[in-house]
N, CA, C and O atoms as a printed pandas DataFrame, in Angstrom:
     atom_number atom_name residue_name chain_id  residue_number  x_coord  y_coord  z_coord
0              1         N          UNK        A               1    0.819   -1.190    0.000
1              2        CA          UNK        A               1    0.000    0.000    0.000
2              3         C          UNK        A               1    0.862    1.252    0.000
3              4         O          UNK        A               1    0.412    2.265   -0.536
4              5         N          UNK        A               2    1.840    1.259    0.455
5              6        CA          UNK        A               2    3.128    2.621    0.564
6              7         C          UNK        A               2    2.896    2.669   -0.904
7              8         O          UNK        A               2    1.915    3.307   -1.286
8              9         N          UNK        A               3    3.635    2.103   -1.758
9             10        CA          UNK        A               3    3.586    2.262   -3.194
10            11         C          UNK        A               3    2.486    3.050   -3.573
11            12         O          UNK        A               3    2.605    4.242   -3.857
12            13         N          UNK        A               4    1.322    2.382   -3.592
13            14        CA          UNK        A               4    0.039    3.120   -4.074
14            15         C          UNK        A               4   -0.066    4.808   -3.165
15            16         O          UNK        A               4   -0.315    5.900   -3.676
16            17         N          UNK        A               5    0.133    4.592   -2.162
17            18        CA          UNK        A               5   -0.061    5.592   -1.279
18            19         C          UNK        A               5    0.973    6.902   -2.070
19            20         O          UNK        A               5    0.577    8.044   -2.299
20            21         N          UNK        A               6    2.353    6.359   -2.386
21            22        CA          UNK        A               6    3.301    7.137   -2.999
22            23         C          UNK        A               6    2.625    7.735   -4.162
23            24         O          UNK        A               6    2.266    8.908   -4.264
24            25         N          UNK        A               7    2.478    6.675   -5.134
25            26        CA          UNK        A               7    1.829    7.122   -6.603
26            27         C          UNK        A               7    1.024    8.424   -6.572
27            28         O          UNK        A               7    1.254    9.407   -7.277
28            29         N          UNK        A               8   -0.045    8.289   -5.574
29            30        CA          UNK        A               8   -0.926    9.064   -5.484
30            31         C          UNK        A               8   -0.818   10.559   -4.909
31            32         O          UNK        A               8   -1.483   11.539   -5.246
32            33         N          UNK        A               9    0.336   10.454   -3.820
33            34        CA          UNK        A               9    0.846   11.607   -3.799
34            35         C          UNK        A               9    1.733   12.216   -4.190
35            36         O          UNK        A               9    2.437   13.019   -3.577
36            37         N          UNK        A              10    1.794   11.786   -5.581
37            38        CA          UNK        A              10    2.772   12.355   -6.536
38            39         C          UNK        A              10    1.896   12.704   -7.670
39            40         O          UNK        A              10    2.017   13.642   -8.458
40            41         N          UNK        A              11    1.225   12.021   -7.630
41            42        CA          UNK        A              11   -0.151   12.266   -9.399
42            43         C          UNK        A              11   -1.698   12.314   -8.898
43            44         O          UNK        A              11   -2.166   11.546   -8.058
44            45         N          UNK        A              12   -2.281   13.167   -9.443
45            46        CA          UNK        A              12   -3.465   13.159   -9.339
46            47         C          UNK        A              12   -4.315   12.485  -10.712
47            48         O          UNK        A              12   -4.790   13.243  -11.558
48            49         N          UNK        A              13   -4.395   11.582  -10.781
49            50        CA          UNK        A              13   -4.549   10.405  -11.502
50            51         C          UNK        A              13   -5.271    8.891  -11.240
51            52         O          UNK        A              13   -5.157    8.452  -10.096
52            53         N          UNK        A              14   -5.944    8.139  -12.145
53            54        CA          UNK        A              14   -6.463    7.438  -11.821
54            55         C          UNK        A              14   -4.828    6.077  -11.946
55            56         O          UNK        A              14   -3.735    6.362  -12.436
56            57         N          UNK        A              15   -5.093    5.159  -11.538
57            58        CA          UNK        A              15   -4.105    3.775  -11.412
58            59         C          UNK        A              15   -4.991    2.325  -11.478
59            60         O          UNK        A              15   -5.634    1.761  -10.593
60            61         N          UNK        A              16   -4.732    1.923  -13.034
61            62        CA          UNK        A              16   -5.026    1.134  -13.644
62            63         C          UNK        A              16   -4.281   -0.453  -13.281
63            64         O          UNK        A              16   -3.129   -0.376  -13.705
64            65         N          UNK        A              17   -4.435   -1.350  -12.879
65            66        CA          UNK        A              17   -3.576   -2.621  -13.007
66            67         C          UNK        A              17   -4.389   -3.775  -13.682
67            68         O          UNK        A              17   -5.603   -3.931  -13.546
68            69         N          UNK        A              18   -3.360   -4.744  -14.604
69            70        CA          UNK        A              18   -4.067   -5.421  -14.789
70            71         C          UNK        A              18   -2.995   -6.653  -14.709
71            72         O          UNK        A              18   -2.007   -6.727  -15.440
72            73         N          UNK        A              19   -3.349   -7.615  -13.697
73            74        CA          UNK        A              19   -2.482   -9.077  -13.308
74            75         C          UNK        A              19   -2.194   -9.633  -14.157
75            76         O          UNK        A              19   -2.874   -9.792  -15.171
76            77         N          UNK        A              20   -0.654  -10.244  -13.854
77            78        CA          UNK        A              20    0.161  -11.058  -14.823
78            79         C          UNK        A              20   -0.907  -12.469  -15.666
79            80         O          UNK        A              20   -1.575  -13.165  -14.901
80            81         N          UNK        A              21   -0.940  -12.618  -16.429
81            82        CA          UNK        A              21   -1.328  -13.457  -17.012
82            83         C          UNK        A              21    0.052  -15.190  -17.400
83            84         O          UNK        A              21   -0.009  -16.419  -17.439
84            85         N          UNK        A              22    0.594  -14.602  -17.498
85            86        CA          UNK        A              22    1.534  -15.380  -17.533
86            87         C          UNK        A              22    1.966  -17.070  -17.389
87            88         O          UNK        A              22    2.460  -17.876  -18.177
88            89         N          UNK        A              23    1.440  -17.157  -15.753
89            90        CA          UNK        A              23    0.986  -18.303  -15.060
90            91         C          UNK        A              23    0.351  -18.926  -14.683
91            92         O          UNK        A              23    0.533  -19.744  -13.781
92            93         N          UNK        A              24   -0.959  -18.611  -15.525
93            94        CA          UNK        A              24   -2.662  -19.007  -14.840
94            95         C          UNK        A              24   -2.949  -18.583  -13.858
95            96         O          UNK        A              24   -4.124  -18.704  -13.512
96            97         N          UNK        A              25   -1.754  -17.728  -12.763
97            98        CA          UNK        A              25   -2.299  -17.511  -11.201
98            99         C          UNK        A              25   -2.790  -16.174  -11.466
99           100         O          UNK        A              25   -2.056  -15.586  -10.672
100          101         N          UNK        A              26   -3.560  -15.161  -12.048
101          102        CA          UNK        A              26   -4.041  -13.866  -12.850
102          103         C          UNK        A              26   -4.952  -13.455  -11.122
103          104         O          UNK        A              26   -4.733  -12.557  -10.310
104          105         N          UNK        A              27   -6.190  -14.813  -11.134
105          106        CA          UNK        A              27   -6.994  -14.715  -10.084
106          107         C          UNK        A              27   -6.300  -14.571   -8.288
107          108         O          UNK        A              27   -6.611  -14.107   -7.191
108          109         N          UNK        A              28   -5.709  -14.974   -8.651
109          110        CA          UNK        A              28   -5.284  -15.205   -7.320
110          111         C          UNK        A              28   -4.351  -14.142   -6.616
111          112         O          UNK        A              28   -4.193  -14.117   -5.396
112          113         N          UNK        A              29   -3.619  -13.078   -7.687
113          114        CA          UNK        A              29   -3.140  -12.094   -7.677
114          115         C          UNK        A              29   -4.042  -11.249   -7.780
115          116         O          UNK        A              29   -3.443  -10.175   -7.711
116          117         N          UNK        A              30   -5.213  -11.027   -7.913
117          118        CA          UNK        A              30   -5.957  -10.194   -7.895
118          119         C          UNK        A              30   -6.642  -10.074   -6.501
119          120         O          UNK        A              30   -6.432   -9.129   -5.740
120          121         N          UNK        A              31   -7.355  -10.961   -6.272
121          122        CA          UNK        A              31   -7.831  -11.187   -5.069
122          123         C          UNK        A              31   -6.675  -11.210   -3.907
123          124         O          UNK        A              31   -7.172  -11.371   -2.792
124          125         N          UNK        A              32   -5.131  -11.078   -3.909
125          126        CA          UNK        A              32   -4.483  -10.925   -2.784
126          127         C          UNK        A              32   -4.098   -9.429   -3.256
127          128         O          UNK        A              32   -3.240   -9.121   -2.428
128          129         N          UNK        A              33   -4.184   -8.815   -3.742
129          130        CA          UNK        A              33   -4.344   -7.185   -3.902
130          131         C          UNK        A              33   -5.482   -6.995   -3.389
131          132         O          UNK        A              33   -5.176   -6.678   -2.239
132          133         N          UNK        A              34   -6.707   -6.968   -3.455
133          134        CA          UNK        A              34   -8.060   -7.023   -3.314
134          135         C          UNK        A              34   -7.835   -7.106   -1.723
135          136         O          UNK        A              34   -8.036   -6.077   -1.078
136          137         N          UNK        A              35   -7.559   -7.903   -1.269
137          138        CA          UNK        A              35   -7.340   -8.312   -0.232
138          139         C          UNK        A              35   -6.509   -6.791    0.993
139          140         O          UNK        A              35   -7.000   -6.042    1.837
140          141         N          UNK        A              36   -5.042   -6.990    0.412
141          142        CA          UNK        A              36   -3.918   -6.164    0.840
142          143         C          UNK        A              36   -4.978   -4.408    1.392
143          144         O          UNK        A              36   -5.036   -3.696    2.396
144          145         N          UNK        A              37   -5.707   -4.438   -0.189
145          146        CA          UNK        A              37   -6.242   -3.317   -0.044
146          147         C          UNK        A              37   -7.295   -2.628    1.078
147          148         O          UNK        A              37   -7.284   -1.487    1.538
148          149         N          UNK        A              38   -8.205   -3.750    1.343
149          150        CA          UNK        A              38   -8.987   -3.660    1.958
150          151         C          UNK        A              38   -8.865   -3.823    3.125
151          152         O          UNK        A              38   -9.842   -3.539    3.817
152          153         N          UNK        A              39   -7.677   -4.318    3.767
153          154        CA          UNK        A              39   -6.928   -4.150    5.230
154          155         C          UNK        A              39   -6.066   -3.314    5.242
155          156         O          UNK        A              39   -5.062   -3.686    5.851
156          157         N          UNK        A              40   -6.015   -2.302    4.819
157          158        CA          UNK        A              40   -5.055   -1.125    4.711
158          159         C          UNK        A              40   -6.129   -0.064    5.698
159          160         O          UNK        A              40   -7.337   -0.240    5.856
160          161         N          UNK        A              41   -5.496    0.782    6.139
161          162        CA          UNK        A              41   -6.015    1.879    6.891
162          163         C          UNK        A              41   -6.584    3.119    5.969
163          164         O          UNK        A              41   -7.601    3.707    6.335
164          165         N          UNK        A              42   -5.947    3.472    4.846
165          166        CA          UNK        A              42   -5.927    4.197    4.122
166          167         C          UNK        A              42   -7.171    3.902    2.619
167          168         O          UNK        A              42   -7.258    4.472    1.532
168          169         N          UNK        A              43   -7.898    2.861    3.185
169          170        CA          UNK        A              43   -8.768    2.472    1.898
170          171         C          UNK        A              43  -10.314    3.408    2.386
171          172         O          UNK        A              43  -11.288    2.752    2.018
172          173         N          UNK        A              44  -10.554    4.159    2.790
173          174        CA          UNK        A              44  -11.258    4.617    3.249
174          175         C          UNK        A              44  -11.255    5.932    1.963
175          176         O          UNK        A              44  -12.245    6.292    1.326
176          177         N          UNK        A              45   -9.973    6.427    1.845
177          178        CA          UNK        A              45   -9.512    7.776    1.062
178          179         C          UNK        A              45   -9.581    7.094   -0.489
179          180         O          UNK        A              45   -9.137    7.962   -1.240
180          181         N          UNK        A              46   -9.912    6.031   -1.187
181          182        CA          UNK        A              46   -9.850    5.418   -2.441
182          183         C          UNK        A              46  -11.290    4.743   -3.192
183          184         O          UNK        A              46  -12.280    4.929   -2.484
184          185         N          UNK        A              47  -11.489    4.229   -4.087
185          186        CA          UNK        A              47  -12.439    4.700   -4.651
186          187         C          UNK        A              47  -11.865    3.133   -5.169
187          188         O          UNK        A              47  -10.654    3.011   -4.989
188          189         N          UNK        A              48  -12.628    1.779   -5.854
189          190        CA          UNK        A              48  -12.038    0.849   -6.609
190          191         C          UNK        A              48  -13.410    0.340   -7.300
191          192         O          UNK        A              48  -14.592    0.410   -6.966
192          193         N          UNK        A              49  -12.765   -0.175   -8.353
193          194        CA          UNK        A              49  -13.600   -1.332   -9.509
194          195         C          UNK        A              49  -12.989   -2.380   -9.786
195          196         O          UNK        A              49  -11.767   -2.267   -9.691
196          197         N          UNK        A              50  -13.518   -3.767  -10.220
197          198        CA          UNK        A              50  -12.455   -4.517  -10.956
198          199         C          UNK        A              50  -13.583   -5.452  -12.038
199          200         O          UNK        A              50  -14.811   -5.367  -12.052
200          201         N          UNK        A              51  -12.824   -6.209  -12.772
201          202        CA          UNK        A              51  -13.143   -6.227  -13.889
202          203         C          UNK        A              51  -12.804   -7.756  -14.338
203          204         O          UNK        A              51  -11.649   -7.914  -13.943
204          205         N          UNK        A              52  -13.175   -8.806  -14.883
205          206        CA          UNK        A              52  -12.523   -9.591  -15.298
206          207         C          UNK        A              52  -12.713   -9.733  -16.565
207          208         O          UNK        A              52  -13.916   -9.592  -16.781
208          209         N          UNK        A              53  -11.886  -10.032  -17.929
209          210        CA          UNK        A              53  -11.953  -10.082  -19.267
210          211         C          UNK        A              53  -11.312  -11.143  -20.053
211          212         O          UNK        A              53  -10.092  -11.283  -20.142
212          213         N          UNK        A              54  -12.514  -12.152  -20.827
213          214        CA          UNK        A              54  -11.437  -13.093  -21.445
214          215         C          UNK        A              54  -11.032  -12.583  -22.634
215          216         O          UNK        A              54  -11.633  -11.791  -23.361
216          217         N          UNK        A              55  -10.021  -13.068  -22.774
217          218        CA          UNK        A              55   -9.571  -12.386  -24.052
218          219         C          UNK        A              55   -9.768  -13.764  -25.329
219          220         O          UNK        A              55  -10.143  -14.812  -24.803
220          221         N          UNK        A              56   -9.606  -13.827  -26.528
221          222        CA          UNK        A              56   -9.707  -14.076  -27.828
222          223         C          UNK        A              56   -9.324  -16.060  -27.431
223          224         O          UNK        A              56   -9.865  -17.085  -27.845
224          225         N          UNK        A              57   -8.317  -15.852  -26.593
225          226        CA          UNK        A              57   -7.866  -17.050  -26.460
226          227         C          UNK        A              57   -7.955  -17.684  -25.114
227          228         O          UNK        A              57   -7.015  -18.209  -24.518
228          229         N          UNK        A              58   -9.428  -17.560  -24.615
229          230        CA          UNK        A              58   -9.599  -17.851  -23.002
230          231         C          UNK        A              58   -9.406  -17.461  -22.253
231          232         O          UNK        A              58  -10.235  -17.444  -21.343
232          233         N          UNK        A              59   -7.957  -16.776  -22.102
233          234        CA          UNK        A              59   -7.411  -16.413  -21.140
234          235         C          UNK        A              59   -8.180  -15.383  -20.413
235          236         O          UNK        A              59   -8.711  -14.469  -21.044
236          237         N          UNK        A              60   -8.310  -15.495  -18.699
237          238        CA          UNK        A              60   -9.355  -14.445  -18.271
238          239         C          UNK        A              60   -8.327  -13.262  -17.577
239          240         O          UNK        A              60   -7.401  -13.526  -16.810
240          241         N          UNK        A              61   -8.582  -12.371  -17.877
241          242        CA          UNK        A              61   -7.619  -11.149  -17.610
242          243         C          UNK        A              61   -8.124  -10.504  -16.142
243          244         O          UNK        A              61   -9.288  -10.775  -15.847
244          245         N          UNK        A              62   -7.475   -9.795  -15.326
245          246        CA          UNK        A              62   -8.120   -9.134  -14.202
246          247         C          UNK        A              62   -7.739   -7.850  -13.681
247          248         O          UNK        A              62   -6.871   -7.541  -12.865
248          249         N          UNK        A              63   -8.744   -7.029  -14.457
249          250        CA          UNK        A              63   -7.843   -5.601  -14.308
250          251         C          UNK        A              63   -8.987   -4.925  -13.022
251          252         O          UNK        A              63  -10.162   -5.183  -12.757
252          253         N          UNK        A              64   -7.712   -3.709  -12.270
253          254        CA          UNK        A              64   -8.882   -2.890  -11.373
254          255         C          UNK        A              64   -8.470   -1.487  -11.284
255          256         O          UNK        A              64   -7.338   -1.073  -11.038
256          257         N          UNK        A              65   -9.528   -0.810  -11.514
257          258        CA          UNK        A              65   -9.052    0.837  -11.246
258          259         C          UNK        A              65   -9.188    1.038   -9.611
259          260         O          UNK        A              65  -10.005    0.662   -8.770
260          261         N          UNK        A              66   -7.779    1.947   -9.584
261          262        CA          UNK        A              66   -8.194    2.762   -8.035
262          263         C          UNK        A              66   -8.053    4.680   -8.311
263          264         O          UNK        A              66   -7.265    5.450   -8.860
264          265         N          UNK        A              67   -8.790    4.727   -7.874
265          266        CA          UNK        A              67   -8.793    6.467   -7.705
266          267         C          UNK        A              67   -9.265    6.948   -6.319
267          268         O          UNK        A              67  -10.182    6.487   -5.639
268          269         N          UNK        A              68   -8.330    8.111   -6.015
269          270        CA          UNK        A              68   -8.800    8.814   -4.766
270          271         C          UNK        A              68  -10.031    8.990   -4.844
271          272         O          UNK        A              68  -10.661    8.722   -5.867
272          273         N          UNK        A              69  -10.653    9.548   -3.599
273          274        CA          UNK        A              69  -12.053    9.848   -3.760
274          275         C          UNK        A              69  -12.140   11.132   -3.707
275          276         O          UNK        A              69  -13.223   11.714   -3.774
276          277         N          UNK        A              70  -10.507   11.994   -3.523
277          278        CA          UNK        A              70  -10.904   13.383   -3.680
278          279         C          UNK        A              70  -10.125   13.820   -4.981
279          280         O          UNK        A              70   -9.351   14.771   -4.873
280          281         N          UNK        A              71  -10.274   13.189   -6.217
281          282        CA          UNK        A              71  -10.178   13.432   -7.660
282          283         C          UNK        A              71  -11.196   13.971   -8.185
283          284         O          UNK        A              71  -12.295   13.473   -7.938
284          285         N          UNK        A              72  -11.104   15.086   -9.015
285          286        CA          UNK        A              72  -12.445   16.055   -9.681
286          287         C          UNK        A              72  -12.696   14.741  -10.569
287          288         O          UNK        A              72  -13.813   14.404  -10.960
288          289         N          UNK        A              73  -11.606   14.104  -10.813
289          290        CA          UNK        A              73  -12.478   13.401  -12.068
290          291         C          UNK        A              73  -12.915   12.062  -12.283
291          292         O          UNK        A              73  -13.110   11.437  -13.326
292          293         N          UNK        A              74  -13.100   11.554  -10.326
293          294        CA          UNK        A              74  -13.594   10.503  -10.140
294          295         C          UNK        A              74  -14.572    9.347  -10.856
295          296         O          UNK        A              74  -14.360    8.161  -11.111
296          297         N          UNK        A              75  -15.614   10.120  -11.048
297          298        CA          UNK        A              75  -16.608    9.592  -11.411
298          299         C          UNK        A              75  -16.536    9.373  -12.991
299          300         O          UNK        A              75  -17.024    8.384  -13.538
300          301         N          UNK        A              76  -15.848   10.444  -13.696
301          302        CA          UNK        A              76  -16.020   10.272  -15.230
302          303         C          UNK        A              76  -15.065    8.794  -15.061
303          304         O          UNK        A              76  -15.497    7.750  -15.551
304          305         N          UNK        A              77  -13.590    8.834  -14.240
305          306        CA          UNK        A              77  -12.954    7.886  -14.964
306          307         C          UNK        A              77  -13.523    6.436  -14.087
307          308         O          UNK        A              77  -13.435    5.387  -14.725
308          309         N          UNK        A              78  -13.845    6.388  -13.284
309          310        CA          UNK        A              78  -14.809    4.887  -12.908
310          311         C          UNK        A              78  -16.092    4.776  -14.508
311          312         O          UNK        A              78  -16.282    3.738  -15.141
312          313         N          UNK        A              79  -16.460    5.514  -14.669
313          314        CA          UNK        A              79  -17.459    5.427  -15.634
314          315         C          UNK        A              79  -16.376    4.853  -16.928
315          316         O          UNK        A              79  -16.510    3.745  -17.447
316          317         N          UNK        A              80  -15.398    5.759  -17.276
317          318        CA          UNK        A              80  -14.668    5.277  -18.502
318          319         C          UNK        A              80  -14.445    4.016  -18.663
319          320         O          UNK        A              80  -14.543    3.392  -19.720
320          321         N          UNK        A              81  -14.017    3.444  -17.193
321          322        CA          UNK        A              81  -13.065    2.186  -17.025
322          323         C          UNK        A              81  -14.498    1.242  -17.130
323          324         O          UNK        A              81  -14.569    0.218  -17.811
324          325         N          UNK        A              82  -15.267    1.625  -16.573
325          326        CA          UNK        A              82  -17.081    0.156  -16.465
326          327         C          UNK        A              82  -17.274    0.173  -18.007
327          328         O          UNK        A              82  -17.312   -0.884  -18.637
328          329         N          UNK        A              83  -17.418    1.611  -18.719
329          330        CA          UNK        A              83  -17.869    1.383  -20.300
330          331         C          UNK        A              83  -16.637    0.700  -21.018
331          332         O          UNK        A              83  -16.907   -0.075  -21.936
332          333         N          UNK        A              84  -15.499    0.881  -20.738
333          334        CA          UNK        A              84  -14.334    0.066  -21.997
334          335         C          UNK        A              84  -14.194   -1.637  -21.229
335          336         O          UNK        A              84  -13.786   -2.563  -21.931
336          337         N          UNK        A              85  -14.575   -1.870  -19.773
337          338        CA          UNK        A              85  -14.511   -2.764  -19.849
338          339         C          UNK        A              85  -15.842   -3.518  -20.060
339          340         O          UNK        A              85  -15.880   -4.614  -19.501
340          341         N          UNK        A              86  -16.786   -3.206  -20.656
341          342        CA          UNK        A              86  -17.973   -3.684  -20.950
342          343         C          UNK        A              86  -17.722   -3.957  -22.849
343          344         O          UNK        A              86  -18.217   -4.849  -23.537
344          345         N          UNK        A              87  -17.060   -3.160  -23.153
345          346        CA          UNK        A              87  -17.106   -2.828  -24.514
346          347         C          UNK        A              87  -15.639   -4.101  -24.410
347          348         O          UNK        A              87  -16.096   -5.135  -24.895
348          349         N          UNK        A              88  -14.605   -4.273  -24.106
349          350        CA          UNK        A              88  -13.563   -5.611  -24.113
350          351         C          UNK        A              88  -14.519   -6.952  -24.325
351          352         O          UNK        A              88  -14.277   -7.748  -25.233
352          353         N          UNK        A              89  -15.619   -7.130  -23.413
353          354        CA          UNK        A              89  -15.959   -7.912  -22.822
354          355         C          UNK        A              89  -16.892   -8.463  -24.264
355          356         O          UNK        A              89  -16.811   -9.673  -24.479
356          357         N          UNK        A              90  -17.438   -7.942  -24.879
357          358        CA          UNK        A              90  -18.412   -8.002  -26.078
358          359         C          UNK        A              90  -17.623   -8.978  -26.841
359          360         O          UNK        A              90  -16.396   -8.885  -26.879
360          361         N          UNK        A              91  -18.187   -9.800  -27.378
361          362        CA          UNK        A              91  -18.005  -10.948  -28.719
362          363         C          UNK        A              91  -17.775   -9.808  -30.330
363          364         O          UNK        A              91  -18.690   -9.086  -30.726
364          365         N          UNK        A              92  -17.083   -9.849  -30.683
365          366        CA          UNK        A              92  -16.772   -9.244  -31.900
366          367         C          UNK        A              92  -17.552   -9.803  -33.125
367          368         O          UNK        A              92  -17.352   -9.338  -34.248
């Protein structure tokens, strides 16, 4: 959480992640972030979504936005991140 905590007080910005895919363990790295986060003291001041996406070849991807909750531009970019990951998620 220092890390994130850093990021944020350096940028006023939203912070996008999306877990290694690499090793099949995608889920499990997500949910121990998920986790980390939500026993932090400081999750009170943050704002989160997450997302899961298969991509073309099964593979299920697991991305999550965090944004402060005192960002002017909270809400547009939670909205950005729900519509593009709705729009990933669609069958071509």
């Amino acid at each position: 959480m220092s890390i994130v905590e850093e990021f944020f007080d350096k940028n006023q910005v939203a912070l996008l992640y999306i877990c290694s895919t690499g090793d099949g363990k995608q889920a499990m790295r997500s949910r121990l972030f998920g986790h980390w986060f939500e026993g932090s003291d400081t999750k009170l001041c943050y704002s989160t979504m997450s997302t899961s996406l298969v991509d073309a070849d099964g593979v299920v991807n697991e991305a999550t936005i965090i944004v402060r909750n005192d960002n002017p531009n909270m809400i547009k970019l939670i909205n950005e991140f729900s519509e593009t990951a709705q729009l990933l998620s669609q069958k071509p």
